[in-house]
C-alpha positions as CSV (number, residue, x, y, z in Angstrom):
1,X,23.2,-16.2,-11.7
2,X,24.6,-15.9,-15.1
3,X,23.1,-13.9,-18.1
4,X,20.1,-15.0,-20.4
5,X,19.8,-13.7,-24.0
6,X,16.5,-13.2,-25.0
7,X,16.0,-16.6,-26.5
8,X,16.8,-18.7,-23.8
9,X,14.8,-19.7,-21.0
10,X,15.1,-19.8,-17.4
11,X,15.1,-23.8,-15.7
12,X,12.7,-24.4,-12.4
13,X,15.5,-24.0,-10.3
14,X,16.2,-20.5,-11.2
15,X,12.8,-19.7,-11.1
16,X,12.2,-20.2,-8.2
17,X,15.2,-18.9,-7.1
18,X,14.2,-15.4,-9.3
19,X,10.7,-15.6,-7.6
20,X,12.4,-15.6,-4.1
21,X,14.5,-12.5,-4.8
22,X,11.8,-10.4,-6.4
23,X,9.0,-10.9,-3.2
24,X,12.1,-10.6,-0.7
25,X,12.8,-7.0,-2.5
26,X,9.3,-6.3,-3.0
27,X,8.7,-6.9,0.6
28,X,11.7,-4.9,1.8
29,X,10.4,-1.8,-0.6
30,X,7.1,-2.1,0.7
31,X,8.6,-2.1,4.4
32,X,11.0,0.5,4.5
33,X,8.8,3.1,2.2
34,X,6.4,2.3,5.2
35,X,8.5,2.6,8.3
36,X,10.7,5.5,6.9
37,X,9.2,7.7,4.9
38,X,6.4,8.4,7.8
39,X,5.9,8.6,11.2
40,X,2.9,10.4,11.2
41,X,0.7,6.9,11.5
42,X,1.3,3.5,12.1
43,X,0.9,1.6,8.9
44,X,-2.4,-0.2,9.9
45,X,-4.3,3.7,9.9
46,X,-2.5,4.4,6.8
47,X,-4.3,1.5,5.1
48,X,-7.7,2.2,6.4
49,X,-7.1,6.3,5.4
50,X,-5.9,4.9,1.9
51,X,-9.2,2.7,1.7
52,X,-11.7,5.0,2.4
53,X,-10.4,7.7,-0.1
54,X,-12.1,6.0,-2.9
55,X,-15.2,5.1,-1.1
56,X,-16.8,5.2,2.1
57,X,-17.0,2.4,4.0
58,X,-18.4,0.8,7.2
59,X,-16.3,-1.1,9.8
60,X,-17.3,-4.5,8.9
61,X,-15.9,-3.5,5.3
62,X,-12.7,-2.4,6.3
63,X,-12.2,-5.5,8.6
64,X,-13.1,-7.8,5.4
65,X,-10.6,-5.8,3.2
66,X,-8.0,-5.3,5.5
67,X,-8.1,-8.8,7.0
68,X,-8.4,-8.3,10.7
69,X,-10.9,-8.7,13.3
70,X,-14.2,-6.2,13.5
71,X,-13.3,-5.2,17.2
72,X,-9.3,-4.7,16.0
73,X,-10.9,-2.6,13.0
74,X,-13.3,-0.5,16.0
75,X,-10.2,0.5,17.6
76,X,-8.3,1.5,14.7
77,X,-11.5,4.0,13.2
78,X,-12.3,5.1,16.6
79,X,-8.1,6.4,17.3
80,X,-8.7,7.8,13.1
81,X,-12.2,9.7,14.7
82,X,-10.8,11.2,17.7
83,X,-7.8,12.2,15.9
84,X,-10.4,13.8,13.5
85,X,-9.2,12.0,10.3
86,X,-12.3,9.5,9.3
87,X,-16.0,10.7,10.4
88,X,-19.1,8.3,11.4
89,X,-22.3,9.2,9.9
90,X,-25.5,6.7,9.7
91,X,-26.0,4.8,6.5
92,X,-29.2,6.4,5.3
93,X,-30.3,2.8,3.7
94,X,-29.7,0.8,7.0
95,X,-30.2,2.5,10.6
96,X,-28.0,-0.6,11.8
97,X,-24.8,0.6,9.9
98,X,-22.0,3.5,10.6
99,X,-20.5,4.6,7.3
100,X,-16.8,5.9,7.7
101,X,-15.4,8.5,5.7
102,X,-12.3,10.8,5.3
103,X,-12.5,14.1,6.7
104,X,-11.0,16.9,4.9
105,X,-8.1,16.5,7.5
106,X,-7.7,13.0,6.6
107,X,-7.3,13.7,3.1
108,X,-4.4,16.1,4.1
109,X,-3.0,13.5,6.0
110,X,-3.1,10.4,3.5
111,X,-2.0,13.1,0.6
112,X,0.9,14.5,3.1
113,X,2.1,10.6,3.8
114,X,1.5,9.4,-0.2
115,X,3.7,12.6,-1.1
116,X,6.5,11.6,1.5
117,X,6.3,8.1,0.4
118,X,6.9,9.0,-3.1
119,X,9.8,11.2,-1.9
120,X,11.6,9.0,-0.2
121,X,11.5,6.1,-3.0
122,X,11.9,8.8,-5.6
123,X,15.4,9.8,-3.5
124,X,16.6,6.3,-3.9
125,X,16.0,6.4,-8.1
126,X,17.9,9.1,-8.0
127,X,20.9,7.2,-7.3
128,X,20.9,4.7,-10.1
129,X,22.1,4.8,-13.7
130,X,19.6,5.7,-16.8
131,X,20.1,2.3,-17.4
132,X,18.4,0.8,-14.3
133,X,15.9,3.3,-14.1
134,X,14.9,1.9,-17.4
135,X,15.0,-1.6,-16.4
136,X,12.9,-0.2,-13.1
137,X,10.6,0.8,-15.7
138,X,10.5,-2.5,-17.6
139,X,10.2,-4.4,-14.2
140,X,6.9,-1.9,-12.8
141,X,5.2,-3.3,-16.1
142,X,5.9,-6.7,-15.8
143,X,5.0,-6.6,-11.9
144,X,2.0,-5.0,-12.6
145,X,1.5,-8.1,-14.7
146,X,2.3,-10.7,-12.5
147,X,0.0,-9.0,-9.9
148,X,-3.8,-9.1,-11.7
149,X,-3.0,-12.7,-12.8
């Protein structure tokens, strides 16, 4: 693809074409800072950790959120409960519900995994010029962008 200047603007064709490359790296980021920089969890427990550690949550919550099946999202918080990450108590407003919640452990965990995660992109930064980290920099913002539209 050749150069733009500022001033000149990109046709449909290269759009798209740009569009391709930046979910194809996003989505190769987003795997290998997964699958590498961890082996402590299997990504799917990693999400539900990383959910609850705003908020609590019940099952059926997590399931919406995380776009799986209640009985697929059972198995997952009972493996996070008998590994002593997440704890069950009863929603005080509704006998009927089970809120879920991190346990101090859990929070150990999810911080230990963030920190590695960080640490293994951060070791790839490393290894680029000022100049790229700057347009890294640039591209976050724009990303960041693109993402609450």
């Amino acid at each position: 693809m050749r150069t733009k200047t500022p001033t000149t603007q990109l046709s449909r064709a290269e759009l798209v074409s740009l569009s391709n490359d930046i979910r194809l790296a996003c989505m190769r980021i987003s795997r290998r800072v997964r699958f590498e920089s961890d082996r402590e969890l299997p990504p799917h427990q990693f999400s539900v950790l990383a959910r609850l550690d705003d908020t609590p949550r019940t099952n059926s919550e997590l399931a919406e959120i995380e776009q799986v099946s209640a009985p697929s999202m059972k198995r997952t918080t009972s493996a996070l409960v008998e590994a002593g990450y997440i704890a069950r108590a009863d929603d005080p407003t509704d006998g009927r519900q089970v809120i879920l919640s991190l346990t101090p452990e859990g929070r150990k965990v999810l911080r230990r995994i963030r920190r590695h995660r960080d640490e293994w992109l951060l070791a790839r930064f490393e290894t680029l010029t000022d100049e790229e980290r700057e347009l890294l920099q640039q591209a976050a913002a724009v990303l960041a962008k693109v993402a609450t539209k």
